[in-house]
C-alpha positions as CSV (number, residue, x, y, z in Angstrom):
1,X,134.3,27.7,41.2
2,X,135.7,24.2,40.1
3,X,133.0,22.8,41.5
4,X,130.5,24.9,39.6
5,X,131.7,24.0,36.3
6,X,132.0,20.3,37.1
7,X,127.7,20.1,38.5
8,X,126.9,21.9,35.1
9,X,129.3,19.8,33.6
10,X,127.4,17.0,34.9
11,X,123.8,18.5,34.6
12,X,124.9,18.8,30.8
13,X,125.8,15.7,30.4
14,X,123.0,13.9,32.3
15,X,120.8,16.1,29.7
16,X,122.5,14.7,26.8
17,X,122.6,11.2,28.3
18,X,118.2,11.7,28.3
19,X,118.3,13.0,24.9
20,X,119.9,10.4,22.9
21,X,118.6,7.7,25.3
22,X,115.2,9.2,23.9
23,X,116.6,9.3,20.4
24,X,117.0,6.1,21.3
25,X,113.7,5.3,21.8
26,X,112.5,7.2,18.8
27,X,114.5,5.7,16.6
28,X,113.8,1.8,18.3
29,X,109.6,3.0,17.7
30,X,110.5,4.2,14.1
31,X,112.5,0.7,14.0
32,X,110.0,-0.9,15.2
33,X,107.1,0.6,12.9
34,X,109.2,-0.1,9.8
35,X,109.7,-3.5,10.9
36,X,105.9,-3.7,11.2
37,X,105.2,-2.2,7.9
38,X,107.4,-4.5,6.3
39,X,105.7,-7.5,8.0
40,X,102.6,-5.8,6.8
41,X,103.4,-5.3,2.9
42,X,104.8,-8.8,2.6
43,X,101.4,-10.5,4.4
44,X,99.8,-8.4,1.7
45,X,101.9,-9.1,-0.7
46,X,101.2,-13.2,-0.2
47,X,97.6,-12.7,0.0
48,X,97.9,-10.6,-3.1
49,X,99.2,-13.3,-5.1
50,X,97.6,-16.0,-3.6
51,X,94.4,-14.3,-5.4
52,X,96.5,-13.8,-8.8
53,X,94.8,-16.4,-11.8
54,X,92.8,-18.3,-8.6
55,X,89.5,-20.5,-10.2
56,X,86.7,-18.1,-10.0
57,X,85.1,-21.1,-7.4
58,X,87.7,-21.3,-5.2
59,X,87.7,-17.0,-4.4
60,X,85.3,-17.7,-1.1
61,X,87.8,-20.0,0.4
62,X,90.8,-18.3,-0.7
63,X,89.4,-15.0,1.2
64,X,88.5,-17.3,4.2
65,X,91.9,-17.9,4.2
66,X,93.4,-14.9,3.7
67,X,90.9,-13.3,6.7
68,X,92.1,-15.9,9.0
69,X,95.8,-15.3,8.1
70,X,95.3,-11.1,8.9
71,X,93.2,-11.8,11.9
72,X,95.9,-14.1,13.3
73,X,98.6,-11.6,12.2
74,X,97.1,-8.2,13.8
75,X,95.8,-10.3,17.1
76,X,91.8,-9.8,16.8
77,X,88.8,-11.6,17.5
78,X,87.3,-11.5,14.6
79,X,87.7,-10.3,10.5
80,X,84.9,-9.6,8.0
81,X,83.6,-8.6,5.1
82,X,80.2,-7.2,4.4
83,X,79.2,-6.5,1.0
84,X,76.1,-3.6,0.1
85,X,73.1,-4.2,-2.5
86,X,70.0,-2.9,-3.4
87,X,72.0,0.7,-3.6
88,X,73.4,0.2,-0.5
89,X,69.8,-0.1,1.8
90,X,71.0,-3.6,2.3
91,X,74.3,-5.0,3.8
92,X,75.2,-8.7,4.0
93,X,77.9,-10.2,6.1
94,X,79.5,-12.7,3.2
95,X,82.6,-13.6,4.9
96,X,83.9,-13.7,8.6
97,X,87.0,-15.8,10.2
98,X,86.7,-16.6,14.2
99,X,89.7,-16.6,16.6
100,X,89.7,-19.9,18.5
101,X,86.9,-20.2,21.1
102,X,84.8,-16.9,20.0
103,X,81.4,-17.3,18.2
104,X,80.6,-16.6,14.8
105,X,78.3,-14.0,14.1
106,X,77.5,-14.9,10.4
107,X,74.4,-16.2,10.5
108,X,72.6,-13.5,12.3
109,X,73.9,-10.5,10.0
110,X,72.3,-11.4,6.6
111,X,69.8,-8.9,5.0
112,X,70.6,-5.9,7.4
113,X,68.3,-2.7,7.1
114,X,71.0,0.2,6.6
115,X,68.6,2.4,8.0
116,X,69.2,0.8,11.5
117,X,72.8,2.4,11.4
118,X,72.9,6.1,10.3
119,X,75.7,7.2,12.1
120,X,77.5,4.1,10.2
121,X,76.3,4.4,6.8
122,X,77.1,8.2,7.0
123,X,80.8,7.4,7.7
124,X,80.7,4.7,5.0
125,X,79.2,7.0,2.5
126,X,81.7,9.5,2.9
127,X,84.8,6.9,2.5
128,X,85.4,7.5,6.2
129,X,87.5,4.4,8.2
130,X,85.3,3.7,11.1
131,X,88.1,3.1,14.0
132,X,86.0,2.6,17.8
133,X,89.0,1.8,20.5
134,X,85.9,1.5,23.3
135,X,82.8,0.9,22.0
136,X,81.0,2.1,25.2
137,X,82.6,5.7,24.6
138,X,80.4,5.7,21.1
139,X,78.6,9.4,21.0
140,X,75.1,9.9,21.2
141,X,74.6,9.8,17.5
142,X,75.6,6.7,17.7
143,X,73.4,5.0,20.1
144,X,71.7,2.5,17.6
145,X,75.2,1.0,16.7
146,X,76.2,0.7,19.9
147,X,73.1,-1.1,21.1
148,X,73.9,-3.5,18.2
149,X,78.1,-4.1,18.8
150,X,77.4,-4.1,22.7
151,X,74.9,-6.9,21.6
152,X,77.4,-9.1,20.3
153,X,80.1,-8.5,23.0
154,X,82.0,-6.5,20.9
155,X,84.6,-4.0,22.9
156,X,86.8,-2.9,19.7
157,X,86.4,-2.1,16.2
158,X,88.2,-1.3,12.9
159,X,86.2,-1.0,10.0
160,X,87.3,0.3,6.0
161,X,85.4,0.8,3.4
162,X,85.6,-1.6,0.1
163,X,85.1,0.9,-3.0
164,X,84.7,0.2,-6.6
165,X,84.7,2.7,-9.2
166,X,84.3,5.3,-7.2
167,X,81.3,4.1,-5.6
168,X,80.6,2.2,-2.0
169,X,80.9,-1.5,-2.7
170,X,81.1,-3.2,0.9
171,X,83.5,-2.7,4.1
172,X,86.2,-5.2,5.6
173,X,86.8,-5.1,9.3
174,X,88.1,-6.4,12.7
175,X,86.8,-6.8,16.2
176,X,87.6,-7.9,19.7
177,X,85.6,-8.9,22.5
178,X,88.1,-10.1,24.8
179,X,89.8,-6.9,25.5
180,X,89.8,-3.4,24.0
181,X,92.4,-2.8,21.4
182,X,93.6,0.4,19.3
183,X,94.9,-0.3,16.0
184,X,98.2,1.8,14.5
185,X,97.9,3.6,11.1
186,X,99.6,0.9,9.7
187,X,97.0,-1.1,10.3
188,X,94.6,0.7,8.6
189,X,96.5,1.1,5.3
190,X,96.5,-2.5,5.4
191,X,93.0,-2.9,5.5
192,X,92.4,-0.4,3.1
193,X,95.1,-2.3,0.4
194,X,93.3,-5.7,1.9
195,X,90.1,-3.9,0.7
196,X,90.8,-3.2,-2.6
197,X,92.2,-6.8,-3.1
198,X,88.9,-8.6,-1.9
199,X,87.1,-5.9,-3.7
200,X,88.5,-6.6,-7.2
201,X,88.1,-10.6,-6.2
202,X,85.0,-10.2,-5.2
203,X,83.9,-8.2,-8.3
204,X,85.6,-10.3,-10.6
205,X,83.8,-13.3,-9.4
206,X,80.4,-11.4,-9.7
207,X,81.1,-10.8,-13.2
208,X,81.9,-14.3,-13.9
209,X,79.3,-15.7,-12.6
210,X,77.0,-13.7,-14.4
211,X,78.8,-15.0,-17.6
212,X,78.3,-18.2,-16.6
213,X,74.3,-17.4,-15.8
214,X,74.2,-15.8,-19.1
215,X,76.0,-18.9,-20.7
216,X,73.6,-21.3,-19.0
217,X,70.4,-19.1,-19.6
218,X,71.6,-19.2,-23.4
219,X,72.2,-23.3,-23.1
220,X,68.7,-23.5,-21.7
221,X,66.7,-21.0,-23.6
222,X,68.1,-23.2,-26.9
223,X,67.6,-26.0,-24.8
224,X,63.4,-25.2,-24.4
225,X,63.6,-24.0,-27.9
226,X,64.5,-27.0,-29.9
227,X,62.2,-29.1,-27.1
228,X,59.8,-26.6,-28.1
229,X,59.4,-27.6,-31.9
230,X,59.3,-31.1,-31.0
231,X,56.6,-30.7,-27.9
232,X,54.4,-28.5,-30.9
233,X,54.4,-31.6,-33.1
234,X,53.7,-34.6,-30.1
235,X,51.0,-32.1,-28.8
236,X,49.1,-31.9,-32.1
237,X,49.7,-35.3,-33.3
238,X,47.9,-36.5,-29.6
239,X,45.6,-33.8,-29.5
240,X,42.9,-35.0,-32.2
241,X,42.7,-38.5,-31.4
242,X,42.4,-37.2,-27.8
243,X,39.6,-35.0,-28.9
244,X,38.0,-37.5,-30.8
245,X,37.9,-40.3,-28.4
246,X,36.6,-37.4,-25.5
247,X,33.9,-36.5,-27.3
248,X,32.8,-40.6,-28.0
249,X,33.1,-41.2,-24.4
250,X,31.3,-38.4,-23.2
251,X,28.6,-39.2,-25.9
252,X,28.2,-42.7,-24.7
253,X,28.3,-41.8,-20.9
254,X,25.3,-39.1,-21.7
255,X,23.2,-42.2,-24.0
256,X,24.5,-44.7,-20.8
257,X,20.9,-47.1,-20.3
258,X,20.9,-49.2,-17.1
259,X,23.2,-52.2,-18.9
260,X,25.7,-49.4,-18.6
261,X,25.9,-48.9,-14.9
262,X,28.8,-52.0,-14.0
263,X,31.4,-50.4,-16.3
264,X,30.4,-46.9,-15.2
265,X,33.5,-46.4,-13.2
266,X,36.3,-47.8,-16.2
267,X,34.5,-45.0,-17.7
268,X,34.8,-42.1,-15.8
269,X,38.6,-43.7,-15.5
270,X,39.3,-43.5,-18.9
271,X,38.0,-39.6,-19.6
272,X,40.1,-38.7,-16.4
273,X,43.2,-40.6,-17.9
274,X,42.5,-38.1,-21.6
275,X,41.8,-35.1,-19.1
276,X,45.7,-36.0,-17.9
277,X,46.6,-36.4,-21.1
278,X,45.4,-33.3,-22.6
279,X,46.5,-31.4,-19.7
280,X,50.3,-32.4,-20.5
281,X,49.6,-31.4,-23.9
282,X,48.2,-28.0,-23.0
283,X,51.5,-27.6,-21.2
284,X,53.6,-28.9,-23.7
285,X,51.9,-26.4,-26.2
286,X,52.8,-23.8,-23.3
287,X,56.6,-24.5,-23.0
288,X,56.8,-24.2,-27.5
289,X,55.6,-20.6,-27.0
290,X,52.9,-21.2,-29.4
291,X,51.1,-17.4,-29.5
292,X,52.3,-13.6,-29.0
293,X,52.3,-12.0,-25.5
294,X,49.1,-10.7,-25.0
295,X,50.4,-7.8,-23.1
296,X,48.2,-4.8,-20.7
297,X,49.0,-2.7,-18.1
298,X,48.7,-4.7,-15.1
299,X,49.1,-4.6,-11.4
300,X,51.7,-7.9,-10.6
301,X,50.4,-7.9,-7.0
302,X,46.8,-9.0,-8.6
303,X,48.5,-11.8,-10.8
304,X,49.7,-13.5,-7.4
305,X,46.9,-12.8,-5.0
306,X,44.8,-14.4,-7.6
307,X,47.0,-17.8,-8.2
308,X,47.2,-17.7,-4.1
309,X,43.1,-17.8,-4.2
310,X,43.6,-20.5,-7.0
311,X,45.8,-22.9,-4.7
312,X,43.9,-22.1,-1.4
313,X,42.4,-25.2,-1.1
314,X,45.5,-26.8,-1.0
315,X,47.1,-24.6,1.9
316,X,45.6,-27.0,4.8
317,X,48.4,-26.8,7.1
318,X,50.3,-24.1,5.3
319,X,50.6,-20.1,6.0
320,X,51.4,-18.1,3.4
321,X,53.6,-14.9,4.3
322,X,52.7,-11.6,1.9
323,X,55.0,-8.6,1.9
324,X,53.7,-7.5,-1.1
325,X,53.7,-3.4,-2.6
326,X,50.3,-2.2,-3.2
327,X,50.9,-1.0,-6.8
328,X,53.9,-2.3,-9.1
329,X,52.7,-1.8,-12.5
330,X,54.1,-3.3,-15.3
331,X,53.2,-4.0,-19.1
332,X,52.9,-8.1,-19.1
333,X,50.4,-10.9,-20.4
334,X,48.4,-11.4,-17.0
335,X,47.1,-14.9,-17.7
336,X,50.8,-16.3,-18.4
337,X,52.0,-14.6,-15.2
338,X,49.3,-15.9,-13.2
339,X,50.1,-19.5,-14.5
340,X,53.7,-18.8,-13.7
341,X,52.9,-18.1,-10.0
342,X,50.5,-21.1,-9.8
343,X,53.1,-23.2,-10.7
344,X,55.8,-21.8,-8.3
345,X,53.1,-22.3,-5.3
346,X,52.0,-25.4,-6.4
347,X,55.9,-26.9,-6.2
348,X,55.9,-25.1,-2.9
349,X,53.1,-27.0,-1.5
350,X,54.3,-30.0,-2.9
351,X,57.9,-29.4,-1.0
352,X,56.2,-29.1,2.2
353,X,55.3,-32.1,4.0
354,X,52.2,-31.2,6.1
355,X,52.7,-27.6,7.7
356,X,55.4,-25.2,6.7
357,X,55.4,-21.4,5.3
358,X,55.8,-20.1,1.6
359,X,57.2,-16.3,1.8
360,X,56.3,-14.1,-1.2
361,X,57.7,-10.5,-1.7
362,X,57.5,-8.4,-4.2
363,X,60.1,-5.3,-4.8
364,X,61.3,-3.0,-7.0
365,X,64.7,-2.6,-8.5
366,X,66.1,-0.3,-11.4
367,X,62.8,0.2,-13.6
368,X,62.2,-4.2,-12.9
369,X,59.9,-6.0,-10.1
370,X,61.5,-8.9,-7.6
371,X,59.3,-11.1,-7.2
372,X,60.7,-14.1,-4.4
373,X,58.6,-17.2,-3.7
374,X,60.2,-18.7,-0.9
375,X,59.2,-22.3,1.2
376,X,60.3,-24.0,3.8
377,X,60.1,-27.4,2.2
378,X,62.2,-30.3,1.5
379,X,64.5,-28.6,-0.7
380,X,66.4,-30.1,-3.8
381,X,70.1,-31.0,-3.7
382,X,72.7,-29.4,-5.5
383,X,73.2,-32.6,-8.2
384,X,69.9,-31.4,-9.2
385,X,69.2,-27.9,-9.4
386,X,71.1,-27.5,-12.6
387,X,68.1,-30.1,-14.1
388,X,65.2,-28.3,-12.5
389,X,64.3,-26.1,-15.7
390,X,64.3,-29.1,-18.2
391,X,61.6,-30.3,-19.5
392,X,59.9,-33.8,-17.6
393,X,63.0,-33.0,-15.2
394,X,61.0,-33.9,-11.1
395,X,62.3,-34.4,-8.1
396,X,58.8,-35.6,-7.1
397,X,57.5,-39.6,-6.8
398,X,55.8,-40.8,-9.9
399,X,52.7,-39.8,-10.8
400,X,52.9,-36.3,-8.2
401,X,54.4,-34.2,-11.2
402,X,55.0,-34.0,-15.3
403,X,58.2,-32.7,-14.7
404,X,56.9,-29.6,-16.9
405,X,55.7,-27.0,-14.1
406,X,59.2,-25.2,-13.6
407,X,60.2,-25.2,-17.7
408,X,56.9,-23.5,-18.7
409,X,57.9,-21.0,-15.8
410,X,61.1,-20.3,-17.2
411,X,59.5,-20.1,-21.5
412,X,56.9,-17.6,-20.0
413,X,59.8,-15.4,-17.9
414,X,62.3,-15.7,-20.8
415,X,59.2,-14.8,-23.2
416,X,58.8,-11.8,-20.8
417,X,62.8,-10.9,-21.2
418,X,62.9,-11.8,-17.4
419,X,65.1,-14.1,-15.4
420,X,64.5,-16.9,-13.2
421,X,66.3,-17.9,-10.4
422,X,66.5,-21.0,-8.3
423,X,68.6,-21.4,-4.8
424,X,67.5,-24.5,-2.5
425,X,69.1,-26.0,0.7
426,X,68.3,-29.4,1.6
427,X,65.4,-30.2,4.6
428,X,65.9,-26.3,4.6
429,X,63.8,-24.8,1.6
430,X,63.6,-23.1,-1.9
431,X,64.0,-19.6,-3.3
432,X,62.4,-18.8,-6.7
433,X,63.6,-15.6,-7.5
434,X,62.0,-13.6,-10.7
435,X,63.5,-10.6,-12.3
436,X,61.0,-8.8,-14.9
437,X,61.5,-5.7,-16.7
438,X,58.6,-3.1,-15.8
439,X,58.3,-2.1,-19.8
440,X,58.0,-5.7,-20.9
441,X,55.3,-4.8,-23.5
442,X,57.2,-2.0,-25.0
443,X,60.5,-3.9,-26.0
């Protein structure tokens, strides 16, 4: 009987001994998660205020940073963000940190078609975290993003989504390829806070540097203006005697007997010297505004395929790429617009140094057409972009340009209530990009 009592004695203390030694356990994994937490709200809380009164131009790096700093901290591959445009059909990868040794993928996921990823976008559009432990045990549905992940080598996944005003503004993520990895809930509140930080950076930037734009378009807009009244006054005060002496020239050359012939040539010279001359006043006229927009309802595509047809004989070596929609129709003065894209090809041609390609798209955006001209050229460096829309501002040799070609561009657009855009990267290209309202005739 003793012996009885002393086995269940035992047998109750062996099961007393297992619970608290899993208590134990329990309470080192609730140790060790608030431990983890805490680790996690004060990395937040440094990246947070690491972002706090930051320059507006110093935001990339400082999210660089702060990617590197969770991608270190949570033991992945590789962090990201990608932000959404053109109502979310279009995703760019704007930022991404690398763990040592793995290869960045930034390059190659610019300008991504949402379309290719439905299963994706439909988890994106309904707030959803996306969180992928093994990316070959993806479902069917989502064949086409597995295709893509397995393509970069990517085993892992954890991906948020960055909202902003209620709406889908971009995602931030991480990834492995070395080995498959699960992430804890805590890790997904952290992207999520980590989300809403870069979010609110990245918007704020976006707003400042469209007060800047604005600032600058204002500066230069006065700028052209008060050039403007002065260009009105040279091109009139040149324009008679120009006239005059044209007319005396050509009246001599028509009454030319044979004592005429050995000065032919000085000539010919001189009326091609006033035809230079009154070309840069024609354009000088051009940049004061002189005249109202002689607006119609016009097909845009037509304007460019007929300045393409106007420059052909200039494309010797050159391929010009049109994605072009059939019909965008917008109320605009057709022979302005047609100058404008003569001008944007011409400077295109002029970039490229024997063969190359010019890239023109047209697209439409919130009741306005994009219009991109894009080369392959030389490019123009950064010291000089902020010139190019002055007037007699060129990056070309002497005697290839007037320096007026990109200023009447921007009169005509701003005349339009448009906005013009320039991007370049040296020995890499140019990117005009043109913004026009379709009701431009209406205002």
């Amino acid at each position: 009987m003793k012996k009885n009592n002393a086995k269940q004695t035992i047998i109750r203390l062996l099961k007393e001994i297992g619970r608290c030694r899993e208590e134990a356990i329990r309470l080192k994994q609730v140790e060790e998660s608030l431990l983890y937490r805490f680790r996690i709200e004060k990395l937040v809380s440094i990246i947070s205020k690491d972002f706090i009164n930051i320059d507006v131009d110093k935001l990339d790096s400082a999210i660089n940073d702060a990617l590197q700093k969770v991608g270190d901290f949570a033991g992945v591959d590789r962090s990201y963000i990608f932000i959404f445009y053109d109502n979310a059909k279009k995703a760019s990868n704007t930022h991404e940190w690398c763990a040592h040794g793995i290869t960045p993928e930034i390059q190659n996921l610019q300008n991504i078609e949402t379309t290719a990823i439905p299963w994706w976008m439909s988890k994106m559009h309904r707030l959803e975290c996306i969180h992928i432990p093994r990316v070959c045990d993806l479902p069917k549905e989502a064949s086409a993003e597995k295709t893509i992940l397995q393509a970069q080598d990517i085993q892992s996944l954890l991906v948020v989504p960055m909202i902003y005003a209620n709406a889908l503004y971009g995602f931030v993520g991480f990834d492995t390829v070395r080995t498959e990895k699960t992430w804890t809930t805590e890790d997904i509140e952290m992207l999520n806070m980590l989300g809403d930080i870069f979010t609110n950076a990245l918007r704020r930037k976006q707003m400042e540097t469209q007060l800047r734009l604005s600032q600058e378009r204002l500066i230069q807009a006065e700028k052209i203006a008060s050039f403007g009244k002065l260009a009105l006054r040279v091109a009139h005060e040149i324009n008679n005697p120009l006239t005059s002496a044209y007319i005396k020239l050509q009246t001599l050359m028509a009454n030319e007997n044979s004592t005429w012939h050995s000065i032919e040539n000085k000539l010919t010279g001189v009326i091609k010297s006033i035809d230079k001359v009154a070309n840069i006043t024609k354009e000088l006229m051009n940049i004061s505004r002189v005249g109202e927009l002689e607006c119609i309802l016009m097909n845009i595509s037509d304007a460019i395929y007929e300045a393409i047809s106007v420059v052909e004989y200039r494309l010797t070596g050159i391929v010009v790429h049109k994605n072009l929609l059939s019909q965008i129709d917008i109320y605009a003065d057709p022979i302005k617009l047609e100058q404008v894209f003569i001008n944007l090809l011409n400077n295109s041609i002029d970039a490229i140094n024997d063969t190359g390609d010019i890239y023109i798209t047209t697209t439409d955006e919130d009741n306005s057409v994009i219009v991109e001209v894009i080369d392959t050229g030389c490019g123009i460096s950064a010291e000089n972009i902020k010139n190019v829309f002055d007037p007699f501002f060129t990056t070309k040799a002497i005697g290839k340009g007037t320096g007026l070609g990109l200023s009447i561009c921007y009169g005509v657009i701003s005349q339009h209530n448009g906005t013009i855009e320039l991007s370049s990267i040296p020995n890499r290209g140019t990117t005009v990009r043109l913004k026009l309202p379709c009701n431009i005739g209406r205002l």
